[in-house]
N, C-alpha and C positions, 0 to 999 in steps of 0.2 A: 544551481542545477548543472549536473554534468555535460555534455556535449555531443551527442550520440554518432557513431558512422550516419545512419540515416542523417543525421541536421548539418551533418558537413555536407553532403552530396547535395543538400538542396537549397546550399549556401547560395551559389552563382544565381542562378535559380532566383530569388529573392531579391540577391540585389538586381539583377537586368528589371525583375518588379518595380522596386522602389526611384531606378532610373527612368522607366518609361512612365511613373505618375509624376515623377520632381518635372518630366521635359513639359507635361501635359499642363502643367500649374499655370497659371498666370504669371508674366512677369512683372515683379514690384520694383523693379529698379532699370526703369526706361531710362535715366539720363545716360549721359554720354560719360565716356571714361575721362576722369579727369584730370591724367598724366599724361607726361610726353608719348606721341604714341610714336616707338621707336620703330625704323621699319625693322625687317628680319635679315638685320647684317650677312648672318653666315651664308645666307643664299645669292647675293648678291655674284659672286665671281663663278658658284657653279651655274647660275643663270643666264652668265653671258656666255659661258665655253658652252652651255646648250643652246641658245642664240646658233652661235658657229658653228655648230655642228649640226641644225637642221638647215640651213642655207648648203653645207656641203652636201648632205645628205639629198636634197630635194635637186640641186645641180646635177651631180652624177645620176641620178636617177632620171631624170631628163635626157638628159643626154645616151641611157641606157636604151630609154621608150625608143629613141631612132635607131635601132640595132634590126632595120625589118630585113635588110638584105644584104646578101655575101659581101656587095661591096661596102655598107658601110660598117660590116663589122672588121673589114681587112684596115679600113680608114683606124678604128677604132683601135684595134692590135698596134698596127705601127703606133700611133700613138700611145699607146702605154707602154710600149718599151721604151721611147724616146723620153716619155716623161720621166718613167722609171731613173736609167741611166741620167737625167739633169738632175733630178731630187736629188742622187745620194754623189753625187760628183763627176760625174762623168767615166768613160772607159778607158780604163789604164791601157800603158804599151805595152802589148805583149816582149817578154824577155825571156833567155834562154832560160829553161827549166832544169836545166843540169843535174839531171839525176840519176842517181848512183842505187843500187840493190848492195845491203849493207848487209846482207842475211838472210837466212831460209830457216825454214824447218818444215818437217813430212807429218801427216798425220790421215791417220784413212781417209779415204776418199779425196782428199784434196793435200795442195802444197800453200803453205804462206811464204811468200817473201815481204822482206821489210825493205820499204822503198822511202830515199829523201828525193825532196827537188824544192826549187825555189819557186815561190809564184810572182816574187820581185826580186832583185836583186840579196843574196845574202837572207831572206827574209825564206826559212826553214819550213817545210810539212814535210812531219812525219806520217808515214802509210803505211796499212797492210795491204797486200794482195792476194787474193785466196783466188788458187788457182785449181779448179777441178781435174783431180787423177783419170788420164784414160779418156777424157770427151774430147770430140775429133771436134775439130778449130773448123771457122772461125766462128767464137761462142758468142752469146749474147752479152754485156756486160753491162754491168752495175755500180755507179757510183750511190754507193754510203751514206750519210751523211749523220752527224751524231747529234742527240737531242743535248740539254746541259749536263752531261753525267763528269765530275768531278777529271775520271779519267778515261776522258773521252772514246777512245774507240776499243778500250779494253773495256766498256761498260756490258756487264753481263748480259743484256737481253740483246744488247749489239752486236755483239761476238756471238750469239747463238743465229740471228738472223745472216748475219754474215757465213756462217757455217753453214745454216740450212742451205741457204742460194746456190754454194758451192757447192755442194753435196747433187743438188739440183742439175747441175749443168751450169751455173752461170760464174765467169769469173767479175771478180768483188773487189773493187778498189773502198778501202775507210780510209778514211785520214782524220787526225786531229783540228777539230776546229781551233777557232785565235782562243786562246786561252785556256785552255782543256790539254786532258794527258800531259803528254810529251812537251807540250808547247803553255804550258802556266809560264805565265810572263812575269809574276808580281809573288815568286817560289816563297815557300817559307828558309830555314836552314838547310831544311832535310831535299832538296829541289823536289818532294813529293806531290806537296800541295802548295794553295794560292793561301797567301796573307790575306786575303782578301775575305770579303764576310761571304762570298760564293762565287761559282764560274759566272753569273750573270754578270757581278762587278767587272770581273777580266775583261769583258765584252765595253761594259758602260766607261768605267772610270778612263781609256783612253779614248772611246768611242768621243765622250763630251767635249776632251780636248782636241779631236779633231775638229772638230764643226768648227773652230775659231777660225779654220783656214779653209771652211767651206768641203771636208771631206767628211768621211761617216764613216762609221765600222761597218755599214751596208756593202760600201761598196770592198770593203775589205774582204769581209769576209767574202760574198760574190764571187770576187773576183780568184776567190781563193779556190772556191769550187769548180769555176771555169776551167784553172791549170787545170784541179786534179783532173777533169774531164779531157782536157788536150792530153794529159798520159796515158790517158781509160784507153783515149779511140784510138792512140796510135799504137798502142800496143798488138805485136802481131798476132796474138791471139786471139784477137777481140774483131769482129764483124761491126763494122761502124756503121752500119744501118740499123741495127738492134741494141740504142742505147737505151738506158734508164736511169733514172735516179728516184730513192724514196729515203724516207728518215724520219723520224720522228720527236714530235716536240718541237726544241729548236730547228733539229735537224729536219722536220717537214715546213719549218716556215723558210730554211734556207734551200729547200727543196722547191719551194712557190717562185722564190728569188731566182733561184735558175732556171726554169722552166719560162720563167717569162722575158728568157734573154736569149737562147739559145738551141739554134734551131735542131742541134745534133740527134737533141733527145726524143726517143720514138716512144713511151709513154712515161709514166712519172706515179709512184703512188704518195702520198702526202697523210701521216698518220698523226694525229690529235698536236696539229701545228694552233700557230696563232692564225687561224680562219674567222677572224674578228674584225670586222672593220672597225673602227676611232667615231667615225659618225654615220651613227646607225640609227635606226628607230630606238625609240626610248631610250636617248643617250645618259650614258649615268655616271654624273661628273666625278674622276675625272677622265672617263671613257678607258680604253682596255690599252692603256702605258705598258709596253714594256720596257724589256732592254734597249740598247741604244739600239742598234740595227735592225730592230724589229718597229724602230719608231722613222714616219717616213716625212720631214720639218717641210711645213708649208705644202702641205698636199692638200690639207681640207680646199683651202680657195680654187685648187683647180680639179674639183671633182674625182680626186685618186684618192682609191685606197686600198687597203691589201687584197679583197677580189679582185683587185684589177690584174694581179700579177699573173692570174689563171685568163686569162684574157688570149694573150698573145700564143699560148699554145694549142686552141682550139682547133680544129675538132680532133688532135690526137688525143688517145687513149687516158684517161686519166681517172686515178678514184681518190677521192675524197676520204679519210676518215678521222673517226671520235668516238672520245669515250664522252658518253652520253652525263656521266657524271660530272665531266667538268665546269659545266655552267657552277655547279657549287663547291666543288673541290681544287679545280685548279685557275682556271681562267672568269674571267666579269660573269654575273650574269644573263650577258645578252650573249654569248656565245655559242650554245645551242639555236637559236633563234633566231640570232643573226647569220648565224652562219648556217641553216636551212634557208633564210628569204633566199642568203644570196646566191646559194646554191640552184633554188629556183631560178634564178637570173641569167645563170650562167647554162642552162641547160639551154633556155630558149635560144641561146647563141648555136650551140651545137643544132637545135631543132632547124636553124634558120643557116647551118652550113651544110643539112644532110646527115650527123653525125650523132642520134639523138645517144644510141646505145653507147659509143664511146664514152660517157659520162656516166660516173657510178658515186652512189654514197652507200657506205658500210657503218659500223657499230661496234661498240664494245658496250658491256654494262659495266667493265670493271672498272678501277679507280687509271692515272693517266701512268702511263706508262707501255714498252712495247709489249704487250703481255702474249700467250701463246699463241689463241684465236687472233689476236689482229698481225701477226706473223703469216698465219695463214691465208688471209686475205693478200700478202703481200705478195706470197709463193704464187697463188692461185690466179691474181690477177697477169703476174708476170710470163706466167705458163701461157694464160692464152693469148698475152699481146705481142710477145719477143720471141714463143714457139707453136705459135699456133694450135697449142695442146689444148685439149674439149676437156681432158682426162680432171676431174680435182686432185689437188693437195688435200688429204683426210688426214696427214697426221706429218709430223714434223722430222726429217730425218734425224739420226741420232745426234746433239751437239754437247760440247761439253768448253763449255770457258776455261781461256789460259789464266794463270795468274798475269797478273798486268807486267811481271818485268819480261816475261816470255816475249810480249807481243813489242816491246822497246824496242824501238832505232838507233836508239841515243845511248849510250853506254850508262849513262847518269841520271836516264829515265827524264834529260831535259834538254832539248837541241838546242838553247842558248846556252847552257854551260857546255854542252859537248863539243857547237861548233860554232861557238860564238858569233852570231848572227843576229841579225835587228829585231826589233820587239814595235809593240805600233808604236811603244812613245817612243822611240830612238827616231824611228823614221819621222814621225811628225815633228821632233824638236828639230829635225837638221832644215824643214821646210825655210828657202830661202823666198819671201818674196818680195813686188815693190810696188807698197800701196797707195792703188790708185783713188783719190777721194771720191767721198760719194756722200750725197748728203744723209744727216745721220735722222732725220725721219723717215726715209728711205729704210735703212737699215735695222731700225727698233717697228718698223709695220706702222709705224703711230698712229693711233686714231688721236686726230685732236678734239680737243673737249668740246663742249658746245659755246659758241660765240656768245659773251653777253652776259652767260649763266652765273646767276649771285646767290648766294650760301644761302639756304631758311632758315633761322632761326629758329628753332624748336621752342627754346626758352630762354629766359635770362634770368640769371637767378646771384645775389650776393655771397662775398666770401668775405672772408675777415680783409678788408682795405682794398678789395677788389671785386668785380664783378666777373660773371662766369657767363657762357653762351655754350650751349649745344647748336651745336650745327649739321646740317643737312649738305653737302657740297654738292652739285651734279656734277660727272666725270667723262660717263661716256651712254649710251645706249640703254638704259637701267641701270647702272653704275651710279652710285652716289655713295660719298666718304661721308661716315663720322666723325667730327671734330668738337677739339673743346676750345673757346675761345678764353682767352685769360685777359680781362680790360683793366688796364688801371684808372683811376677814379680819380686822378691829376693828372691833365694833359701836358705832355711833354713830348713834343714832336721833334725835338732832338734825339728820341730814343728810336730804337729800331721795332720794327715789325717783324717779328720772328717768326717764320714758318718751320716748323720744325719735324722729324720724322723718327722714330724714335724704332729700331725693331721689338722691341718686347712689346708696344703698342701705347696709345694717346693715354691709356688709365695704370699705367706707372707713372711717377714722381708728380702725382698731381694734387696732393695732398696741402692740408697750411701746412707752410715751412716749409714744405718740399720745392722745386725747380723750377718748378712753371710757374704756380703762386709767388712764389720771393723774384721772378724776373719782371712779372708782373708791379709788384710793389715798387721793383724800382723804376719803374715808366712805360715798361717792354709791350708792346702788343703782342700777346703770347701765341700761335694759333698752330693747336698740336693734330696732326691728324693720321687716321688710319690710309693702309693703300692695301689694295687687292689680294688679300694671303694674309695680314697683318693684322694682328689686334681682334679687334671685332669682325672684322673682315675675313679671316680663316672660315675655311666653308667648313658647310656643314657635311657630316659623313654620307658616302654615299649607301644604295643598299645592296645587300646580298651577304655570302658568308663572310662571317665577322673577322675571320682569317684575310679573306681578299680585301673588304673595304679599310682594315686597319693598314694593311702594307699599301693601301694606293690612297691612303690620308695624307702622306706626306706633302708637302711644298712642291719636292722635286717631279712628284706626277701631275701637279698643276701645272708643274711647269712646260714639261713634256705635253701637256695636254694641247697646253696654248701655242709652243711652235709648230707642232702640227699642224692647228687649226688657224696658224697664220698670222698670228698676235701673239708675239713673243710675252712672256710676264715681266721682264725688264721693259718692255716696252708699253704695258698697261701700269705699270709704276709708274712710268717716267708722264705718260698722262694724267696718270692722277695726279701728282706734283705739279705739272700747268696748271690742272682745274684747280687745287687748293692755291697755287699761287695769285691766278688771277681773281679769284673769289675774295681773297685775303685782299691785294690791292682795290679793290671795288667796297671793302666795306668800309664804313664814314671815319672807324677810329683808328683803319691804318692809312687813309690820304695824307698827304707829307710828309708819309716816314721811309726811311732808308727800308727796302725787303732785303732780309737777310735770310736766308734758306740754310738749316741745319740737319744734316743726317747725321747717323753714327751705322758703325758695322755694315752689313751686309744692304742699309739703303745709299752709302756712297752712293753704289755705282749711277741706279737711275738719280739719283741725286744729279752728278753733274752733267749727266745728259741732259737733264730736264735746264739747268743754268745753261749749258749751253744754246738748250734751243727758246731762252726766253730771256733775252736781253735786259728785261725789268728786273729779273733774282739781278739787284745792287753787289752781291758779295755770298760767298760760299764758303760755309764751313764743315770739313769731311772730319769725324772723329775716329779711327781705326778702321781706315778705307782701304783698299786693295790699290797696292800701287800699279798695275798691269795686268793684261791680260795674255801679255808673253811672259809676265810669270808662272802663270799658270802651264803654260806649255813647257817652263822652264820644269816644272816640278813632276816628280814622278807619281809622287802621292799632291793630294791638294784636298785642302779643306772648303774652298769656296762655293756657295751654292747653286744649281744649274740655272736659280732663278735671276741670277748674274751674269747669265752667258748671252752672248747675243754671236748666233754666226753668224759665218764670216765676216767679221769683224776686224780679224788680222789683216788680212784681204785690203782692207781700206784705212784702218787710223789703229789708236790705242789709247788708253785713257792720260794717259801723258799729253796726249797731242790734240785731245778735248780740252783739258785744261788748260794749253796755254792758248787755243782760241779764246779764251774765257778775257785777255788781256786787252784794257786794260781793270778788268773789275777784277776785287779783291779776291784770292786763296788762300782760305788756311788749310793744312794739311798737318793733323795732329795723329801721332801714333800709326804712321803709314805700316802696313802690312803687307808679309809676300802670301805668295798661294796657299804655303804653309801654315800658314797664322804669326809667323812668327814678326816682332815689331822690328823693323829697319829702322839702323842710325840715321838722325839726319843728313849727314853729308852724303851717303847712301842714295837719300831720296831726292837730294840735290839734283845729284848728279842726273837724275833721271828725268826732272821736272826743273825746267830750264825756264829764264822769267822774272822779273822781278817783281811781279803781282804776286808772287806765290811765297806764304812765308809755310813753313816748315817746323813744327814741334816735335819734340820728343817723344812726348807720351799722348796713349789718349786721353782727351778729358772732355768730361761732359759734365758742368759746372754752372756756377751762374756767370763765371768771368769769362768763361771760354766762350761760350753760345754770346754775352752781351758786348763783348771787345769789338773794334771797330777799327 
């Protein structure tokens, strides 16, 4: 019989029937399930970074509820600028700004000049200046600031708001942020664009190798807004009592950034910025990661987070806005939500300085971008804070975008080839310093495992000449590894106890005949386990658009997630590697054997942290390990993962100088790597890793000879 439209439509229909009489049924199969019952791996690591993040969340908001009176919100303001300025490095020396006007051109109603200066030594911003025709001085002025548009301040909707202002009366300083326009650090041939897979990388990929020495692209770029601001007010046409700054996107989150530093500015508009805290209500792992400067490392623990940065400028004039779309188009899903609570939060402040109307929130329906209507919010609000005008902006004065060579500085369209001047890796590779030790639990946040705590045994089950164990480990807080135990079935307490760490995860090579199994047969106590991102261990996806939750799956926004929140992922490695080591020596069939701890690739690194800090790992074996973390700084491009990073780090040691604390127990170093990936000669690695515990291979291997040699 055919199928009719009617019998499809009353498909669903039918079945939700046949499901509400199968729940109704009796059930005939009361026993208990009678397999391993495994817990739910993939939730494990987003469970603790939501742990972390409701402890920050609940802190800061405590400490929010005491905000009843003028003075403890001034308490509060000084305090978050202070905190601010520690998270991302502290404030630079101001240096002369040496800047030269390389150019002009006329165009109705206003003039452009192109303006360079330095914000550090040698270290270039390119600017424009849009100087209103005919408005009697001294005018209001406007620092720019650019969201991530490839070329940055020649970005079409940039350049028209930049033109409206001036058109307006106000003069308009833009300049290109670190890695945008004029100022792409990482150029292709053409110096047009970045090599790079986008401007956000320009930002990250030196940003990551800052933190090794305890700075951030935070405070670069910051700091970078600041000059332009020292040119803005001292310009003689500019009235330094009527400053602002507004931007969008990036450009309104590094709008939040100086606002919360600097007292100059007399209001500030902020347009579909990252107004998201990290630990918010309904955190959703791995919470709202961005680029490097947009992420603020070890803030969760002390109750900051990006509303704080709207803190320190209360109760001056300020508005808020978003495109309401973004929750699903461009930022997490808590970002409408989040950024209303907090929005309420921060009014009460102003309500509790007198200033309730200074605070405003506005709207867009459109998708994220500066689009016309949120321009005119921009006009509108600036009209009435910087000229007292009642009058509205109803419509946009006439603007028309230059081609981006127009609006060039730089004859080359790039101010390092033009004027050959520093880029962030230049400046961070010359960083000289002299490291002072510190101990390295200290430094990886460590939670140490639980005292005592021994493996559960799930199962034990036989293999061809050997027996097998699933295990249970406890790690940390709800933390527990998956491991397989390999036992051999002839005791031979001359063989070693192999802890081993595999990154592809414990269920490669564990097959008969495969590596685990044949180490086993020859005497080995095998004992292979997962760590936190690893294996079974990779969490599970977060929710919202499948656009967002796929681009913040990766590793590297776990990882981000975790210095945030205070517990580095190198550092929740390196504990897990305690709790599976001392798990491993507690159980019956590795007493009396040598502990041998094995990594390969990218688990080196917490590998030898964790030997380091557990005197029982007997001997160490790194398979295609990273020789430094000044190689890393050495390199311009670097393949190594941020879940690898541990700042400031340079600051204090480097993994050469871990390992030879490690003496006198045994190093093998097989197939040493630089930042690049590529394998370094041994005499190469020699020469770096000094010691005569330490031997030294060519290649990697990961074999039954290499893991069982002694």
């Amino acid at each position: 019989m055919g199928v009719t439209r009617r019998h499809l439509c009353s498909m669903p229909a039918l079945l939700a029937c046949r499901r509400l009489l199968c729940a109704q049924e009796p059930s005939h199969s009361a026993a208990p399930f009678p397999g391993v019952a495994y817990r739910d791996y993939p939730r494990v690591l987003p469970d603790y970074l939501r742990g972390l993040a409701a402890r920050a969340y609940r802190a800061r908001n405590q400490e929010l509820a005491k905000l009843t009176t003028p003075e403890a919100v001034r308490r509060r303001q000084q305090w978050a600028r202070e905190t601010l300025w520690k998270l991302i490095g502290g404030m630079p020396e101001r240096t002369p700004l040496n800047a030269r006007t390389v150019g002009s051109f006329e165009r109705p109603g206003y003039r452009v000049e192109k303006i360079l200066y330095e914000s550090r030594p040698n270290f270039h911003i390119p600017a424009n200046l849009y100087i209103p025709s005919g408005a009697k001085p001294p005018l209001p002025g406007v620092l720019f600031q650019m969201g991530h548009t490839l070329n940055g301040k020649a970005g079409d909707s940039y350049q028209r708001c930049c033109q409206g202002l001036a058109r307006l009366g106000y003069l308009v300083l833009a300049f290109d942020p670190m890695g945008q326009g004029e100022r792409v650090y990482y150029p292709d041939a053409a110096l047009r664009r970045t090599r790079l897979a986008s401007a956000d990388e320009e930002h990250t990929l030196p940003g990551k190798q800052m933190l090794l020495f305890g700075d951030t692209a935070t405070r670069l770029q910051l700091w970078d807004a600041i000059r332009s601001l020292d040119y803005l007010a001292a310009h003689p046409l500019v009235d330094p009592k009527r400053l602002a700054s507004t931007g969008q996107s990036g450009g309104a989150t590094l709008t939040m950034l100086l606002v919360a530093v600097d007292d100059r500015l007399t209001t500030a508009v902020e347009c579909s910025g990252n107004t998201e805290n990290v630990a918010c209500a309904h955190f959703n792992p791995p919470g709202s990661t961005d680029d490097a400067e947009q992420n603020f490392l070890d803030s969760g623990p002390l109750g900051f987070d990006r509303w704080d940065l709207f803190y320190p400028f209360a109760p001056k004039p300020l508005l808020c806005t978003v495109s309401d779309k973004d929750f699903f188009g461009t930022y997490s899903p808590n970002y409408i939500s989040n950024g209303w609570e907090e929005f309420g939060k921060l009014q009460k402040i102003y309500e509790v300085l007198g200033h309730r109307d200074h605070l405003a929130w506005a709207d867009t329906p459109l998708p994220h971008g500066l689009s016309y209507d949120s321009r005119l919010q921009v006009y509108n609000w600036f009209a009435r804070w910087l000229k007292g005008d009642g009058q509205p902006v109803r419509e946009e004065p006439p603007t028309e975008p230059e081609p981006d060579k127009v609006l060039w500085v730089a004859g080359s369209g790039n101010v390092v080839a033009s004027f050959h001047g520093e880029t962030p890796f230049s400046l961070n590779r010359k960083r000289q310093v002299t490291p002072q030790p510190a101990p390295l639990d200290r430094l990886l946040r460590l939670e140490k495992p639980p005292a005592g705590a021994q493996a559960a045994v799930l199962r034990r089950f036989p293999s061809r000449g050997i027996d097998i164990e699933a295990l249970d480990i406890p790690s940390a807080a709800g933390v527990t590894l998956p491991a397989w135990l390999f036992l051999p079935r002839q005791s031979a307490a001359a063989k070693n106890a192999l802890l081993v760490f595999d990154p592809s995860g414990r269920n490669t090579r564990w097959h008969e005949g495969e590596l685990y199994q044949e180490l086993a047969l020859q005497g080995h106590v095998v004992c292979v386990a997962d760590v936190r991102g690893i294996g079974d261990l990779m969490p599970e996806y977060g929710h919202g658009n499948p656009r967002y939750a796929r681009s913040h799956q990766a590793e590297e926004d776990y990882a981000w997630a975790s210095v945030i929140l205070g517990r580095p992922l190198l550092g929740q490695r390196a504990t897990d590697m305690l709790a599976a080591a001392a798990a491993l020596r507690r159980h019956p069939a590795a007493r009396g054997r040598r502990l041998r701890l094995a990594a390969s690739a990218r688990l080196t690194v917490p590998a030898i942290f964790a030997a380091a800090l557990d005197p029982a790992i007997e001997e160490l074996y790194l398979s295609g390990g990273l020789v430094s973390y000044r190689s890393i700084v050495e390199s311009e491009e670097y393949g190594v993962p941020f879940a690898s990073f541990l700042p400031q780090v340079l600051l204090h040691t480097d993994l050469p100088e871990v390992a030879a604390g490690l003496a006198p127990r045994r190093v093998w170093l097989a197939g040493t790597v630089n930042a690049v990936g590529d394998t370094l000669e041994p005499d190469a690695v020699r020469q770096i890793y000094g010691g005569s515990h330490i031997t030294v291979l060519a290649k990697e291997q990961w074999d039954v000879e290499s893991l069982s040699r002694s």
